[in-house]
Backbone bond lengths (Angstrom), bond angles and torsions (degrees), N, CA, C in turn:
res aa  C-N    CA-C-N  psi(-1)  N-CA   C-N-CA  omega(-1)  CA-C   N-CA-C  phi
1 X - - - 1.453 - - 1.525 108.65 -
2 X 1.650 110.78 115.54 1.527 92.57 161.90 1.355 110.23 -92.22
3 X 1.752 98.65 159.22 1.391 116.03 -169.93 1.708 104.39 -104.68
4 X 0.723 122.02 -149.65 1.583 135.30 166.98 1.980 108.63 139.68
5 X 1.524 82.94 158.97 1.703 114.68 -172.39 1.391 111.40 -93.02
6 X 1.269 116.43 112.11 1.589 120.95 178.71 1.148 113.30 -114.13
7 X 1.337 129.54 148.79 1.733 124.99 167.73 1.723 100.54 -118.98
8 X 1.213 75.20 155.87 2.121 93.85 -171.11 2.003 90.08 -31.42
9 X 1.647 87.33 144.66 1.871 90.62 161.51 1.674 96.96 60.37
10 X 1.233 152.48 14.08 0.991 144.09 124.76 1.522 130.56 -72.74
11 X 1.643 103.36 152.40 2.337 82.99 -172.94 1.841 76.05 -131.05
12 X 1.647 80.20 -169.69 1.388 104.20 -177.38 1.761 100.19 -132.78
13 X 1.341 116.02 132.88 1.749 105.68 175.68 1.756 107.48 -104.93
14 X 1.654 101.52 126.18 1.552 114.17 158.91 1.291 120.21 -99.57
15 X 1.153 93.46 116.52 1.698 107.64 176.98 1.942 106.52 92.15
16 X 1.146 89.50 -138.09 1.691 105.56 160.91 1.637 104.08 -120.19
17 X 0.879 133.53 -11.86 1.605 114.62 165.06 1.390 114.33 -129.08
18 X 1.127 142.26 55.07 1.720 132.11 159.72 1.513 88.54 -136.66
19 X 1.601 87.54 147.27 1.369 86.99 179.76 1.848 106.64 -146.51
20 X 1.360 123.92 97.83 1.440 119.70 -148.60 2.174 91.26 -100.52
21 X 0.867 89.57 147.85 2.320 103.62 -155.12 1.879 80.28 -129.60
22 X 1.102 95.26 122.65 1.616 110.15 150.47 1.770 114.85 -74.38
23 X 1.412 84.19 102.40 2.031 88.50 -176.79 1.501 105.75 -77.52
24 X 1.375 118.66 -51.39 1.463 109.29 176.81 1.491 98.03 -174.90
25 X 1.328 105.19 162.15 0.934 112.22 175.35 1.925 134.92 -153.37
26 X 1.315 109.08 134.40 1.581 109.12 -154.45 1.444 107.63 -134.61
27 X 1.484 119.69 114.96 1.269 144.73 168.14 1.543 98.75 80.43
28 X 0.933 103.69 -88.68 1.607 113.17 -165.21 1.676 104.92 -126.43
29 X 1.183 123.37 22.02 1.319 107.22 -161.71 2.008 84.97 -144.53
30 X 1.015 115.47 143.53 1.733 131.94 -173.20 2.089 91.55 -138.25
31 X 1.511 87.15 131.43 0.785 111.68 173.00 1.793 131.50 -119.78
32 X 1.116 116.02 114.48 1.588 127.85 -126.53 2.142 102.51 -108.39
33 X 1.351 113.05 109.70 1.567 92.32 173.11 1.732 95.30 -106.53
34 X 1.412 93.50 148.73 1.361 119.50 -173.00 1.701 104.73 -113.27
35 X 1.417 141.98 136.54 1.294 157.13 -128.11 1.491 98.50 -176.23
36 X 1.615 122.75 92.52 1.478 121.06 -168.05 1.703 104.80 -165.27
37 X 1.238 98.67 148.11 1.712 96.03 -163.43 1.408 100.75 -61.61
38 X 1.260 145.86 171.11 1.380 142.61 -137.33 2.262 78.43 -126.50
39 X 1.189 127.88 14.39 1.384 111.29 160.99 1.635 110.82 -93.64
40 X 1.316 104.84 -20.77 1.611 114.86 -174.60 1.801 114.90 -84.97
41 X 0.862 86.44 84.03 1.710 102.94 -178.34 1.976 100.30 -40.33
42 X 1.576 102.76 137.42 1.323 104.14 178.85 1.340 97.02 -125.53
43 X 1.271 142.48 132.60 1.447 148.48 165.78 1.557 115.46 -127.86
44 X 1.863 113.14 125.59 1.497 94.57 144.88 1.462 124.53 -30.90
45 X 1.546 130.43 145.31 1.134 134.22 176.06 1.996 107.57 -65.63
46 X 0.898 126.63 -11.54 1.691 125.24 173.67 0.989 118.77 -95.81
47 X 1.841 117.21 -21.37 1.603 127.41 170.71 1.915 98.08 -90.72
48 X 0.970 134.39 -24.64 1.274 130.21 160.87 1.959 118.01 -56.35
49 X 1.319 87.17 -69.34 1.386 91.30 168.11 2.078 137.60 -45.07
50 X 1.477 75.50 -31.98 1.340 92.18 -170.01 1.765 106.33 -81.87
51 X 1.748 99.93 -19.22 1.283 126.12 -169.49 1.985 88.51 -77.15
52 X 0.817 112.61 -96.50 1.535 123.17 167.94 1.948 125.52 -12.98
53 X 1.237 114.43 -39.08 1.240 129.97 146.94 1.318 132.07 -39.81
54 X 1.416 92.08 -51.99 1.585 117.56 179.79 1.662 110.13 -52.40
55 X 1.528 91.17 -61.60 1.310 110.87 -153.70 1.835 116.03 -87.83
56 X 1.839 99.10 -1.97 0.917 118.40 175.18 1.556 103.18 -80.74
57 X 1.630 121.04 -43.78 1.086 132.00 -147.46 2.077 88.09 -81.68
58 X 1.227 94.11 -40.81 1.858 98.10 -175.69 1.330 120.18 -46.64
59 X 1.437 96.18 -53.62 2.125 119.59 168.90 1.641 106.20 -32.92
60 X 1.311 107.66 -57.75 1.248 120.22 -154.48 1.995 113.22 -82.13
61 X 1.320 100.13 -12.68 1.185 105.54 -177.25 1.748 119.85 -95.90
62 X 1.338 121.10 155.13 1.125 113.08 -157.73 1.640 105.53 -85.70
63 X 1.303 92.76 170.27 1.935 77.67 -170.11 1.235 128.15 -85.44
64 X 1.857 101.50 -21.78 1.531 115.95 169.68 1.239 132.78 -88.35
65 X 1.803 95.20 10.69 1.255 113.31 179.70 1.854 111.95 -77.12
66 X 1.222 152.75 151.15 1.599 136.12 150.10 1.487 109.15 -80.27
67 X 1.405 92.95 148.31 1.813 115.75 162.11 1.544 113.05 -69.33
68 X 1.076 117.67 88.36 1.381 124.37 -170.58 1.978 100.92 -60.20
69 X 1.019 111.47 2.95 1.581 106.58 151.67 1.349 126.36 -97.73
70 X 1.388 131.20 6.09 1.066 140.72 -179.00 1.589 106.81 -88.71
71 X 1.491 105.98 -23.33 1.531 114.01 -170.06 1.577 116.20 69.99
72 X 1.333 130.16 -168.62 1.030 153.29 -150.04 1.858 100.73 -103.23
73 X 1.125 118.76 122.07 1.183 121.82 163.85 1.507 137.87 -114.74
């Protein structure tokens, strides 16, 4: 993992187009803007995960089966 030292209003560049800016930051908590072509999906890592779960759980299900969250139609 590289690490590195940012101060507020400083970024870091990935690749040739993302570009992540230290917006501010207070006590213990940094707050992060992200700048990325709108095909490159950006997720908290728990909304990713939670994303992947999902879609793991969809794969696996039969097709004539219902999403019992969809409810009753």
């Amino acid at each position: 993992m590289l690490v590195l030292s940012r101060q507020r209003d400083e970024s870091i560049i990935i690749g040739d187009n993302i570009v992540v800016t230290i917006v501010d930051i207070r006590g213990d908590k940094v707050r992060l803007g992200i700048d990325a072509p709108t095909e490159i999906p950006v997720h908290r890592r728990e909304v990713h995960e939670a994303i992947q779960r999902e879609n793991l759980r969809a794969s696996q299900m039969d097709p004539k089966q219902k999403d019992p969250s969809q409810g009753e139609t």
